[in-house]
C-alpha positions as CSV (number, residue, x, y, z in Angstrom):
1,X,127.2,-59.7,-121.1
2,X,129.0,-56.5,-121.0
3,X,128.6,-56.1,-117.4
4,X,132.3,-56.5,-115.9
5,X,132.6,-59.7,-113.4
6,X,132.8,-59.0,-109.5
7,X,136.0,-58.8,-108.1
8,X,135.6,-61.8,-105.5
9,X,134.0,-64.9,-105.4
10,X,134.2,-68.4,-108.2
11,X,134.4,-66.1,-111.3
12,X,137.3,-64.5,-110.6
13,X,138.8,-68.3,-109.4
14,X,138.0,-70.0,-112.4
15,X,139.2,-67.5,-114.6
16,X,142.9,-68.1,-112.9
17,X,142.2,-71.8,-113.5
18,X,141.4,-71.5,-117.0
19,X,144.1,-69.0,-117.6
20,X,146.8,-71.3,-116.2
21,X,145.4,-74.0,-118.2
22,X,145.6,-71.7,-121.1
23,X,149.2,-71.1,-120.4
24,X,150.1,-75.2,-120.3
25,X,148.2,-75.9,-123.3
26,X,150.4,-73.5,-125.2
27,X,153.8,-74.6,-123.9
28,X,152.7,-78.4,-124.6
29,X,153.5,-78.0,-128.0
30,X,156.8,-75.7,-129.7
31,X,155.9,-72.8,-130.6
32,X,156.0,-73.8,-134.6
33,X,153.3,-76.1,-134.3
34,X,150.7,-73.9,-132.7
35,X,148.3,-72.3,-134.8
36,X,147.7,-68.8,-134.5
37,X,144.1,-69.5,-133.0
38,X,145.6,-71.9,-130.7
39,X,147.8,-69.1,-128.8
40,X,146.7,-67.5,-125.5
41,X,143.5,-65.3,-126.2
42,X,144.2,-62.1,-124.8
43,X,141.8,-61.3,-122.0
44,X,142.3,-57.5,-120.0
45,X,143.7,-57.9,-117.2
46,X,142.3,-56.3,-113.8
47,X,143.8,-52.6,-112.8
48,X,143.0,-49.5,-111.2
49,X,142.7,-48.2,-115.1
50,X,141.4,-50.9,-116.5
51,X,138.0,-52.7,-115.5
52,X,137.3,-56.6,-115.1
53,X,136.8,-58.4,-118.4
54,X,132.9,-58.3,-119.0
55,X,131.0,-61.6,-118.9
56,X,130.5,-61.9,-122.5
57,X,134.7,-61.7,-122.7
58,X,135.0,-64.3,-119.9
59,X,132.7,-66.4,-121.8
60,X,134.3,-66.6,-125.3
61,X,137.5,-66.8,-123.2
62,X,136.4,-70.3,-121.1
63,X,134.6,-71.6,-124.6
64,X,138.0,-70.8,-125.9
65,X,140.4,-72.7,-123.6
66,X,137.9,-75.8,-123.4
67,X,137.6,-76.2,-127.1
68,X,141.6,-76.6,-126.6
69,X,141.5,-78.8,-124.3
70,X,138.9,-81.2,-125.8
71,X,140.9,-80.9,-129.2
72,X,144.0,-81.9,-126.9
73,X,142.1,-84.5,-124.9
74,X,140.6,-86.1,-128.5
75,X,144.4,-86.8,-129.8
76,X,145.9,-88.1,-126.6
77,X,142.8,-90.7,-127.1
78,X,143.6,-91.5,-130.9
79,X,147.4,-91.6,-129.8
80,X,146.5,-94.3,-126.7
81,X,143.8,-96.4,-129.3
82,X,146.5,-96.6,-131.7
83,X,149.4,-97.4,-128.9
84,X,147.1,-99.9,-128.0
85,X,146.1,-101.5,-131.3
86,X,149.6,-102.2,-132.1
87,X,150.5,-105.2,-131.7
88,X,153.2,-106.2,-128.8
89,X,152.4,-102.8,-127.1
90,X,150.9,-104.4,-124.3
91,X,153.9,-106.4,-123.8
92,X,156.4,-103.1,-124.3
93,X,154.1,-101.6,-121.7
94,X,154.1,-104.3,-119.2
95,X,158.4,-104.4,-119.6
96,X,158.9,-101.1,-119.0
């Protein structure tokens, strides 16, 4: 896990994915409502000084962002249940 990942190939390509979803999850909310743990986790970045991130840093880095986004995903769910269970929403929906 301390290895550093390869320089080419899917690692390097999901790590920009997860990194830009990173990025949108923290400008979704304002800044005051973002909890500390909730802010972009730093990860190295590549350079001639500094190596790849390791594995074991990519890892806690993906399980990091994806616990965000199923936290966000979970309360845009409660948020449509409870649009939904209202009642006339259907109706609001269907006029607009």
């Amino acid at each position: 896990m301390k290895t550093p990942i390869q320089e080419k190939g899917n690692l390097p390509g999901f790590l920009h994915c997860a990194r830009k979803t990173d990025i949108e999850l923290s400008a979704a909310a304002p800044i005051t409502t973002i909890a500390p743990e909730e802010l972009i986790t730093p990860l190295p970045a590549p350079s001639v000084s500094a190596p790849m991130p390791s594995y074991g840093e990519v890892d806690s880095y993906f399980r990091n962002v994806m616990a965000r986004v199923q936290q966000r995903r979970a309360g845009h769910e409660a948020a449509l249940r409870m649009r939904l269970a209202t009642p006339g929403a259907k109706s609001r929906d269907a006029e607009a």
